[in-house]
N, C-alpha and C positions, 0 to 999 in steps of 0.2 A: 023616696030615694030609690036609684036604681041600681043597684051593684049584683054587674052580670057577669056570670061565671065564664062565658061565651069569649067575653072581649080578652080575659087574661090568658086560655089559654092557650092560643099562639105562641104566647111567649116565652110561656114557661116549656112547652115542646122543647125551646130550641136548648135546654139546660145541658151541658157534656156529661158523658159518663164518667163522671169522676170515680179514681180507682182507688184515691186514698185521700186523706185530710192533709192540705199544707201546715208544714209548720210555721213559727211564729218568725223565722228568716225569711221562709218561701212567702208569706202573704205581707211581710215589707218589702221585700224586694218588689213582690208584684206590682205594691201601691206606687213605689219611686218609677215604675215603665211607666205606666198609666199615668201618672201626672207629667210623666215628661213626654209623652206622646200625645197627650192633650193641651194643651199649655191654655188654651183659650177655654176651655171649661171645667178641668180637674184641677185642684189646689189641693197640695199634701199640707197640712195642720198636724205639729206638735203642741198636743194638749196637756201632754205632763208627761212624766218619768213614775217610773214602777216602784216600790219599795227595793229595787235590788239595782236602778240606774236606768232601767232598760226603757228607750223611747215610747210611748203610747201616742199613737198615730191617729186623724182623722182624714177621710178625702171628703172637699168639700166639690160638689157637684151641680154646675145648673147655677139659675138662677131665679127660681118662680118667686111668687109671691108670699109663698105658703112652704112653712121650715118643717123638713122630716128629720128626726134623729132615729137612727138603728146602730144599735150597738152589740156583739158577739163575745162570748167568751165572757158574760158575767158570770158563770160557774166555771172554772178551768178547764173541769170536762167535758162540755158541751161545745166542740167546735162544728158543728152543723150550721151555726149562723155565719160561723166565719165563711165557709164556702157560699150561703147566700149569698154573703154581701158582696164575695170576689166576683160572684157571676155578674149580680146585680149593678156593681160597680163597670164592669167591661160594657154592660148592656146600655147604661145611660150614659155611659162617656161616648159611647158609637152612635147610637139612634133618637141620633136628634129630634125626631117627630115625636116618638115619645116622650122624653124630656120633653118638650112643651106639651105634651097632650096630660103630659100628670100635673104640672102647675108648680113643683117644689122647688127648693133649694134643700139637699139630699146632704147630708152629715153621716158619715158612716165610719164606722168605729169598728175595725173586723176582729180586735183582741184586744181587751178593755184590762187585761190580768197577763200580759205575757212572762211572769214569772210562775205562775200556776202552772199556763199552759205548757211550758216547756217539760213541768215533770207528768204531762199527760201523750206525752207525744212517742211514750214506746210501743204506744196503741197503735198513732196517727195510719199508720202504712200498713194495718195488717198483718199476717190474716188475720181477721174479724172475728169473735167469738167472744165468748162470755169469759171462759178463763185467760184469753190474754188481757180483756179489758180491767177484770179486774185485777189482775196481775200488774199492768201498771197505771193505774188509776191512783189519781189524787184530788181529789178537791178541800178545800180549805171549812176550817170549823165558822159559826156565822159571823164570828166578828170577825173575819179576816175577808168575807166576800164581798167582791164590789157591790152588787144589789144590795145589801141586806145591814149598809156601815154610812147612811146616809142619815144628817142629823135629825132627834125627833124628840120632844118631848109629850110625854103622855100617861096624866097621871101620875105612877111612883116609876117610869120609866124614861132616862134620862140617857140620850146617847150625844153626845157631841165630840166624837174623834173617829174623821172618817179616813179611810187609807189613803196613801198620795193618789191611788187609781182612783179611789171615789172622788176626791177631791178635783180630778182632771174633767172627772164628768159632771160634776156639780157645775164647773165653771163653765163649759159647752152648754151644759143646758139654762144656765144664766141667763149668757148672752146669744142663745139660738131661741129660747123661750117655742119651744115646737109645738105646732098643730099637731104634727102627729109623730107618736113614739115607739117603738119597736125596740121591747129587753130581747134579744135570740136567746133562747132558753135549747132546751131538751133535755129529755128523760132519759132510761137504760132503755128500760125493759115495757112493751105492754103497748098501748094506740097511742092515736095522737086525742090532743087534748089543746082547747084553748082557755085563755083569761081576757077577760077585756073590762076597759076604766067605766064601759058606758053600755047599757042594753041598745040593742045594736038589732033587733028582731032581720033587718033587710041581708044580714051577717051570716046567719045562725044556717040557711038552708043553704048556700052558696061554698061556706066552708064545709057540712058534710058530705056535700056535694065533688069536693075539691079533692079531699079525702080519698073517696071513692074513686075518682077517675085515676089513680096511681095504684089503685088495686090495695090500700092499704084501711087497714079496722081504725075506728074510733075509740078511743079509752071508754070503756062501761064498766070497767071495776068500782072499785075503792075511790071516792076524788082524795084528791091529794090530802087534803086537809078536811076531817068531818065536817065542819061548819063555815065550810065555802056554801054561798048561793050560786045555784044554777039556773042557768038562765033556758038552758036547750041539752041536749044530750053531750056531751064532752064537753060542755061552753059554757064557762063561768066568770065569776065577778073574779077582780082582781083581789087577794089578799091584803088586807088590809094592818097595821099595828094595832087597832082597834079591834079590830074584830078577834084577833090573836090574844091579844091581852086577854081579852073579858072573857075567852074563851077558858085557859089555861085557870083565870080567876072561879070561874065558876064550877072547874072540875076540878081542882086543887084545894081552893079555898087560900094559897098561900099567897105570895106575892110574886103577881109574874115579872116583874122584871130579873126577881134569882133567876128566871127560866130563859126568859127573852134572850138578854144579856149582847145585845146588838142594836142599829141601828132600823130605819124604817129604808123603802124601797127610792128605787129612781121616779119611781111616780107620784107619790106622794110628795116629795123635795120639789119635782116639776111643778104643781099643784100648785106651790105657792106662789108661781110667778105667771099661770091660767089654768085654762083648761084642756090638755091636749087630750087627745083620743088614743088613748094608747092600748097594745096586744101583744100578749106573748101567746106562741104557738111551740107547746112542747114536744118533740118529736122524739121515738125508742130507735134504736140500733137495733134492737131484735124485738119477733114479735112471737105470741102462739092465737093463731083464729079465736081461743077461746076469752081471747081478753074483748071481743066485741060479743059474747054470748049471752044473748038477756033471758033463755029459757032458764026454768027455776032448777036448780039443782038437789043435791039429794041431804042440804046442810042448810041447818037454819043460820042468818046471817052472824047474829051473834054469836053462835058458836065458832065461826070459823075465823072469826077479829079476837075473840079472846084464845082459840089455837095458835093463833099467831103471833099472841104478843106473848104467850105460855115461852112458844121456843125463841123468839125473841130476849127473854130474860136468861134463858141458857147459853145462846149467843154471848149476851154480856156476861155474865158469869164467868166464861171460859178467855174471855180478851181482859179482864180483871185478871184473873189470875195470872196469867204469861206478861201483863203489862207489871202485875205488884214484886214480879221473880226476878226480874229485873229492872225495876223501877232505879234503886241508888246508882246503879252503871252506864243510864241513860244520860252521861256527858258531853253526847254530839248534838247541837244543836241542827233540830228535824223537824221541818213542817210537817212530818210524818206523826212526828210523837204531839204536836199542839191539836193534831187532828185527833188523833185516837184520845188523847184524853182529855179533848174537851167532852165526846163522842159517852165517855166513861162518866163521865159529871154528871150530863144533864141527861141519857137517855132513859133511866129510870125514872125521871119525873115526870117526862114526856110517855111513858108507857104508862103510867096508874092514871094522867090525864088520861088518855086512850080507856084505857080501861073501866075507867069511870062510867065516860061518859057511851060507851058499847054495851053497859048492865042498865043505863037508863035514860034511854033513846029508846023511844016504841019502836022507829021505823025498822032497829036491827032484832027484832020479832020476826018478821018478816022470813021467808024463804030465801036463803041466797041464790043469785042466779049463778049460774056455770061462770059467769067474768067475775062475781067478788068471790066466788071461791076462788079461783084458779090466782085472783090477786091476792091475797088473803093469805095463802097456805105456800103459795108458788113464787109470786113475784116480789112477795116480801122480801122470802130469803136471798134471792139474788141482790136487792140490795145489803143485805146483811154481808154476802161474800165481800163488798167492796170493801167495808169497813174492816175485816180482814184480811183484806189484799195491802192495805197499809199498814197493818199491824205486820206485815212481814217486811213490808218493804221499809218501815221503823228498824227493826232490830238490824238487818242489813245494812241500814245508813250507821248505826253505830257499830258495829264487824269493822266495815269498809276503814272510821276513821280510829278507830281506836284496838281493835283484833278482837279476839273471840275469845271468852272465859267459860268456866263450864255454866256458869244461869244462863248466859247468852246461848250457848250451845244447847242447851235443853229448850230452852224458852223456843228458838229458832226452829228447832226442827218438829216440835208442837206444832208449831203454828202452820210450817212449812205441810206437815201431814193433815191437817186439817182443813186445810187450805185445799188443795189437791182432793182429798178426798169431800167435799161442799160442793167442787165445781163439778167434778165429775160426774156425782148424782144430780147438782143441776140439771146436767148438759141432758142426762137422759130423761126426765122428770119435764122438762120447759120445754124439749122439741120443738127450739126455737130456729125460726129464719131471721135471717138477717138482710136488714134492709138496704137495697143501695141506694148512695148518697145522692145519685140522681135524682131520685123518687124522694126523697125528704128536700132536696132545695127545691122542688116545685111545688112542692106546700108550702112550705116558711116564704118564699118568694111569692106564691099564689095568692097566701093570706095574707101576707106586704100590700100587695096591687089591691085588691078588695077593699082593705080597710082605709087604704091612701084615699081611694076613689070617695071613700065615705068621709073620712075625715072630711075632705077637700067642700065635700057638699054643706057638712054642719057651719063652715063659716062666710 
């Protein structure tokens, strides 16, 4: 197989400097020009309605032999896909040589959750930075995400009620049955990082390759999940419900589904009706050099996954106690509060897994390199502020609908000060850049084209 790095990037060059993220009005409006300035190759598809009413759109594009589905916004937070697919979208409605030189019929889904996304878009326009991102960041607990509320049984693990969004994409990928599939993922903080359904070796030097030429690190910390397989350096197998399960089963000992408490992915659902080749490519908003550092640092590995999950458990300690101060007053109903305490539930079962399995794993004997420290001790906590950026933006939604008592009031300005003073140490601590959005849709786009081309080959 030949997938050359060479051929994609023309294309990806011609990406705009985009200065901010559309919102979920701006990228339907976008979709309604674009089908109506194309009438002979762009078709707008309504594939379902949101939990709250709101349309969920597909453009359907071309007409090859061979079905691509790409879908954005299965995290609320991560609208980096959506701007792919906007560009990607304008590019194959225009250049007709390409549409026929790639061979698909393109299914594109730029916001698969437009009721998440709307409470993420205090971010969308900047400025950019770690404390306004998490200042209004939201994303939803796992039974509530599209990815992750896809039906499954396995074992003592039973999910079958998936959200009206998962249900819109279930039936797209019924009846599109895709060659090739694309979740637009992305991460906060750290490199880029991919997952793929299939070893892929023709993949693996092309994407670090990809990377590179945008002047941006590959993730070398922490993988996401300790018992992902890797296939190449940031490049791993896709997670699986299986491999979760037996994961959680054999560092618990308990019953993972109290843990799971969700559905399986879009790929595995797809799975049942072939084989598609599918990729997600996770992309940071901010980055520091040190999260691509493989020289050995001055901490053994272990030690700095159990420092971390140490102040991890303080973390939770302190969003327990301001959530239990005002627990009976929490009478507004708050995607804020299902977040935080589902967050309160299940993250200490998730840390003694963790923990378990970091006291016995030979490999974290080992020396940590400069990227799993700095992920470890640094980039953890940045995700930890997020889940305290909604623990404030929780007690605010109840202010706003109901007023302020004195728990609310104490509870509020705790958090308010703790919150402020996390980020700020952050900010000096993480010495992070921030990436422009230009430079992450020519990788999610780059690795689109790649993997298309490859797919295109397998069948």
């Amino acid at each position: 197989m030949n997938v050359r790095l060479r051929d994609v990037l023309p294309i990806i060059q011609d990406v705009p400097d985009y200065p901010a993220f559309l919102t979920v009005d701006e990228l339907q409006a976008s979709s309604r020009r674009l089908a109506s300035s194309h009438p002979g190759v762009v078709q707008l598809l309504t594939i379902g309605q949101s939990r709250q009413g709101a349309p969920i759109e597909a453009l359907k594009i071309g007409d090859g032999p061979r079905k691509a589905l790409l879908y954005a916004m299965p995290h609320p937070n991560e609208p980096i896909g959506s701007m792919t697919l906007e560009y990607l979208a304008q590019r194959l409605s225009e250049d007709d040589a390409l549409r026929r030189s790639l061979g698909f019929t393109w299914y594109l889904v730029k916001c698969v959750d437009p009721d998440g996304a709307r409470l993420n878009e205090g971010w969308f326009k900047g400025p950019f930075s770690i404390e306004r991102y998490a200042r209004h960041f939201y994303r939803p607990p796992g039974f509530e995400q599209v990815e992750w509320t896809f039906p499954v049984d396995y074992k003592t693990l039973h999910y079958h009620s998936p959200l009206p969004e998962t249900r819109a994409l279930m039936t797209l990928i019924e009846q599109v049955r895709p060659d090739f599939m694309y979740s637009l993922h992305n991460a906060g903080f750290g490199g880029v990082y991919f997952y793929l359904s299939h070893p892929a070796p023709p993949l693996y030097e092309a994407f670090h390759e990809l990377v590179a030429s945008q002047g941006l690190p590959l993730h070398l910390g922490e993988p996401e999940m300790p018992y992902v397989e890797a296939y190449a350096p940031a490049i791993y197998s896709t997670v699986t419900t299986a491999a979760t399960y037996e994961f959680y089963l054999a560092q618990t000992g308990a019953d993972p589904a109290t843990m799971i408490r969700m559905g399986t992915s879009s790929l595995e659902y797809a799975q049942t009706f072939g084989d598609p080749f599918y990729l997600v490519c996770e992309m940071p908003y901010f980055y520091n050099p040190a999260i691509n550092d493989t020289s050995p640092s001055d901490m053994v590995r272990r030690d700095a996954i159990l420092q971390a999950l140490a102040r991890s458990r303080e973390q939770l300690d302190f969003l327990r106690q301001q959530y239990d101060a005002v627990r009976d007053e929490l009478t507004a109903s708050s995607p804020f509060r299902t977040a935080v305490q589902e967050s309160l539930e299940s993250s200490q079962q998730y840390i003694a897994a963790e923990e378990n399995w970091a006291r016995s794993d030979p490999r974290t004997a080992e020396m940590a390199t400069v990227a799993e420290k700095f992920d470890n001790l640094l980039v953890r906590r940045f995700y930890e502020l997020l889940t305290l950026g909604m623990l404030v933006r929780m007690i605010e939604a109840q202010v706003a609908s109901h007023g302020l008592s004195p728990a609310l009031e104490k509870a509020q300005q705790a958090s308010q000060r703790a919150f402020a003073a996390e980020s700020a140490e952050l900010a000096s601590e993480l010495r992070y850049s921030v990436i422009p959005i230009q430079k992450l849709v020519r990788v999610q786009l780059g690795s689109a084209l790649l993997a298309a081309d490859l797919a295109a080959q397998r069948r």
